[in-house]
N, C-alpha and C positions, 0 to 999 in steps of 0.2 A: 394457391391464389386462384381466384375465381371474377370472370367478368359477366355481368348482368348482359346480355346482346341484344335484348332487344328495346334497351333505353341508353346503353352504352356507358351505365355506369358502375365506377369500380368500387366494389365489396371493400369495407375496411382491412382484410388480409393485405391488399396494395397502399394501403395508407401506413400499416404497418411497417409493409417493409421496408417501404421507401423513407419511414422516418427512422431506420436504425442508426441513428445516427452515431450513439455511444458505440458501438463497435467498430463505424467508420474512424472515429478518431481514436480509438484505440488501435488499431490497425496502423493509422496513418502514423502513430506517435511509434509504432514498433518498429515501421519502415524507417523512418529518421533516426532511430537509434541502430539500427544496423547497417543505415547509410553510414552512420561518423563510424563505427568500428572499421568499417571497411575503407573508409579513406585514411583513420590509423594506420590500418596494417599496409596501405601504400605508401604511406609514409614514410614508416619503419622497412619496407622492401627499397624504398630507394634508396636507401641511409647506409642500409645494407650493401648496395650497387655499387653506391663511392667507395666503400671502402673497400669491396673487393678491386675498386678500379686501383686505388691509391695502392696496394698488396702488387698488381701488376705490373708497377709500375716502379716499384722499390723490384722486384724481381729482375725486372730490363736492366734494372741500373747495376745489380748486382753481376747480371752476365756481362756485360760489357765492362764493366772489371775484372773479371776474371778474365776475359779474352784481352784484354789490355798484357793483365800478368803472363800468361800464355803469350805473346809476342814478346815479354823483355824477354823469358825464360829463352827464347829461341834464339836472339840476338847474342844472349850471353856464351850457348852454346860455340858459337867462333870464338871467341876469347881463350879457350883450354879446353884439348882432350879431356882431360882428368875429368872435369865439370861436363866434359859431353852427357857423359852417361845420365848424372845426376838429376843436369838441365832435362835432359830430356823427360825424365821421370816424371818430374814437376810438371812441365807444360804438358802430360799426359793426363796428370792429376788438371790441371787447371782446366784442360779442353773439357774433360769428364764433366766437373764445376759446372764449367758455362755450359754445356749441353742439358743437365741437371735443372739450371737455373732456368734455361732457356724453355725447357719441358713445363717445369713449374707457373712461368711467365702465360704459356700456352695456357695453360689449366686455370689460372687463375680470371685471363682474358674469359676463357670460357665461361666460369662462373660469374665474372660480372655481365654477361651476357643475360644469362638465365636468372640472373636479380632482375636486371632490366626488365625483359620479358614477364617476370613477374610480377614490378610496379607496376608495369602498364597494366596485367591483367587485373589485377586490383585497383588501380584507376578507374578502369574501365566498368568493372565490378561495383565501382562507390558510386558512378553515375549511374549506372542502371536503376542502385539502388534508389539513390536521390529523384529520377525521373518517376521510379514504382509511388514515391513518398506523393507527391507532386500529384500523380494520377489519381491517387486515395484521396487526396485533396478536392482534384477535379470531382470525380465520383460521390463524394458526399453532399458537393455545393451543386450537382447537378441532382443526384435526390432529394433533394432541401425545393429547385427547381421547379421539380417535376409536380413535386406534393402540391406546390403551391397552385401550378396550371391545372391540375384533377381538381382540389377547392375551388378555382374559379370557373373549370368546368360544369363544376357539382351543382353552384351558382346559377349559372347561363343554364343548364338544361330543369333546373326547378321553376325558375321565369316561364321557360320553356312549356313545361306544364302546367304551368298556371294557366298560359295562353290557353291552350288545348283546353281546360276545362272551361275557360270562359267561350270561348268557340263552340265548344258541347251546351253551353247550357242554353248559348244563342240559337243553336240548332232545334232544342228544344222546343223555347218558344217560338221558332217558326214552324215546327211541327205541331202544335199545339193549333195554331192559328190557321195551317192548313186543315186541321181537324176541324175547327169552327167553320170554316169557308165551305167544308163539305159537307155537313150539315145541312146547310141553305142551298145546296141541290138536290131537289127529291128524288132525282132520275139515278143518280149516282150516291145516295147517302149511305148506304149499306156499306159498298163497297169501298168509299172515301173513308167511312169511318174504321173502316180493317184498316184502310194502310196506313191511317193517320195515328191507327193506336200503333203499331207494328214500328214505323216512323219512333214515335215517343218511346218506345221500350230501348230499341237500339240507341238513340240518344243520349237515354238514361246510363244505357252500357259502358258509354263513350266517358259518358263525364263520369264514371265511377271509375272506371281505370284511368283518368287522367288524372284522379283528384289523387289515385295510388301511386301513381309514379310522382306525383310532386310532393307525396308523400316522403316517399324512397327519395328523392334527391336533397328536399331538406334535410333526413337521415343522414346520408353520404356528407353532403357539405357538415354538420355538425360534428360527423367524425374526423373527418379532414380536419377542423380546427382544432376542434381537441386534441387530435394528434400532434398538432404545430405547438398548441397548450404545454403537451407530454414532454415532448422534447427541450422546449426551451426551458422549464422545471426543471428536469431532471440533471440541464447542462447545471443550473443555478444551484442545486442543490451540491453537483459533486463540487462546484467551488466553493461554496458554504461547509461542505464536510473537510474539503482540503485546508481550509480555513481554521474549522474548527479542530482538528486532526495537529496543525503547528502550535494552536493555542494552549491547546491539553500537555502536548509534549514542553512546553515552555512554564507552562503552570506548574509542570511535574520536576522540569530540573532548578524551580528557583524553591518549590517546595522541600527538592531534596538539599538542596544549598544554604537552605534556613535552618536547617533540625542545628538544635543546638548538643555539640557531642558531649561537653561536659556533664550534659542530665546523664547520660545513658550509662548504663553498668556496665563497667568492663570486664573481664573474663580472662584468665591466666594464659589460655589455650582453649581448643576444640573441647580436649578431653579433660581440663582444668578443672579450674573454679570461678566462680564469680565474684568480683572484688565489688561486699557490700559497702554501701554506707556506713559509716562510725561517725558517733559521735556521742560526746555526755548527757546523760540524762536531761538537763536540762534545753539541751539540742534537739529532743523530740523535735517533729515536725507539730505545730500548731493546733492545724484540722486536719488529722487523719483520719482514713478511710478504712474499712476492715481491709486485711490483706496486706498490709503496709508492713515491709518487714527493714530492721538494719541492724547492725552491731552497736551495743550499750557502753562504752568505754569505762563508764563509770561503772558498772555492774559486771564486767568483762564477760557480758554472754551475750548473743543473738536473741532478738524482743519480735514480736509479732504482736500487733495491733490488732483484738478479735473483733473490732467493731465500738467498744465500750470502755477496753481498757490495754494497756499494755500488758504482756505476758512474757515470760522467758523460754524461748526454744530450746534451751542448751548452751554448755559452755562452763557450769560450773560443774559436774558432773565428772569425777576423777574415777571413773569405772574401773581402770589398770592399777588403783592404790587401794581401792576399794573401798573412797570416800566420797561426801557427795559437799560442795559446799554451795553456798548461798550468800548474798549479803543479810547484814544484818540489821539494814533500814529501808521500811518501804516507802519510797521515794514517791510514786503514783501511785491511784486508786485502782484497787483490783476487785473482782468479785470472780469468786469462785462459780464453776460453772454446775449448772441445776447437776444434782445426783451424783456429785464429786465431794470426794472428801481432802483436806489439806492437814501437810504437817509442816512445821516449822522449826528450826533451831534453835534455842533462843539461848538469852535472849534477843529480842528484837523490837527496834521500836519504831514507832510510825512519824513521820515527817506531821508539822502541824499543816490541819486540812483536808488531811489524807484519808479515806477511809477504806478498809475492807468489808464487803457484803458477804455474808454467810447464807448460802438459800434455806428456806426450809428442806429441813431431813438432811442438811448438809452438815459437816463436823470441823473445824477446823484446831490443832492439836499444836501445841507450843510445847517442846518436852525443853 
């Protein structure tokens, strides 16, 4: 950061930084979030507290029963030697109990102590925090402020220079006119006319670095706004991407809530199979595309669409018997492909309508 001193104006580096404002409210927005965490966990610390109170307090209750039981024990004792012994054993046990109890009471008191202490510390903790949130608050709407008094600054001192060069150029022309006035003494012309030029050159000085500094301060202010520009942008944009950011995600779960799953191929398993379409010959699809593949029910083999016509992938082909079979009616138009030769079983006969293409140089063999 860098200040001009001897026009008192500040370099864009201070418009900069004073307009950070996206990291001001990212900041302020991380303080408020770890303000509410922290007043959670005093939450949960004092939730804590009670039930360590409510634990010492079922404790109390339990030694004062037992020391209850410890006084009949001792009462009984007069009733029968025989039972002295016993009784006493017991109220030795019971005093134990309640001394046990009573320890336990202590420790638990204890512990809802240091919950306490520790709500509070995290209380205490959430306001800090809350106050830091608060401050980031302050500190942004005071750079917001500040930017704005340096523009109006920037303002006031380009006015500023303008005066200054209108004052310089007024200077001028009264140096100019003392030039002419010194002319019209012969006794002093010489010398009038030194100072009267010396006069006009400094002058000139004057209004050229005034006209530069009102230069520089229209600069400054136009950065200054732009910068106030930048910012208010930049806020409108992350709403418009926030904006657009829910819209996409909303675009995307109605899109994926649309696919229809009946179109889609099912599949046995990962490492399965794919459970094609089937259907009879005349189930073809309409307008197929090349690449379109399904199972022929009526032809009981898998067909691939090469662009032009139907074909058979497989399925009649009994390679383990060491037969090969086919149907023995062609139901659609085939053509044989360039520099392929066909065999066929016969007989065989073609549906009406139907044709087979034979390319030239190509054979096709009916045994």
């Amino acid at each position: 950061m860098s200040i001009d001193r001897g026009y008192g104006i500040a370099t864009s580096a201070v418009l900069a930084d004073s307009y950070d404002l996206d990291a001001l409210i990212a900041d302020t927005e991380a303080a408020k979030v770890a303000a509410l965490a922290a007043q959670v966990a005093a939450e949960t610390a004092e939730t804590n507290a009670e039930t360590a109170e409510t634990n010492a307090e079922t404790a109390e209750t339990n030694a004062a029963t037992s020391a209850s039981a410890a006084a009949t024990s001792e009462s009984n004792i007069a009733g029968s030697e025989a039972v002295c012994a016993a009784s006493e054993t017991a109220a030795a046990a019971s005093a134990s109990a309640a001394a046990t109890s009573e320890t336990n009471a202590s420790t638990s008191e204890t512990n809802a102590l240091s919950y306490k202490n520790t709500a509070v510390t995290s209380a205490t903790n959430a306001a800090a925090s809350e106050t830091a949130a608060a401050s980031s608050e302050t500190s942004a709407a005071s750079s917001a402020a500040t930017a704005n008094t340096q523009a109006a600054t920037a303002t006031t001192q380009a006015t500023n220079a303008a005066n200054s060069a209108t004052s310089a150029s007024n200077s001028a022309t009264s140096a100019s006119t003392s030039a002419t006035n010194a002319s019209t003494s012969a006794s002093s012309a010489s010398t009038s006319a030194t100072s009267a030029s010396s006069s006009a050159s400094s002058a000139s000085t004057s209004a050229s670095q005034a006209s530069t500094s009102a230069s520089s301060a229209s600069g400054s202010a136009t950065t200054a706004s732009t910068a106030a520009t930048n910012a208010s942008t930049s806020e409108t944009n992350a709403a418009t991407s926030e904006t657009n950011a829910a819209t996409s995600a909303s675009e995307a779960a109605a899109s994926a809530a649309s696919i229809d799953t009946d179109l889609l191929v099912a599949r046995t398993s990962a490492t399965g199979s794919a459970e094609l379409p089937s259907g009879t010959t005349a189930q073809r699809d309409g307008s197929p595309s090349a690449g379109y593949l399904r199972w022929n029910t009526t032809d009981t083999s898998a067909e691939v669409y090469d662009g032009s016509a139907w074909a058979a992938v497989g399925g009649g082909n009994s390679t383990d018997e060491g037969l090969y079979e086919h149907a023995n009616t062609i139901s659609a138009d085939y053509t044989i492909a360039t520099g392929n030769n066909a065999g066929t079983f016969g007989p065989i006969s073609i549906d009406s309508g139907i044709s087979v293409t034979i390319p030239s140089g190509s054979v096709w063999t009916i045994a």
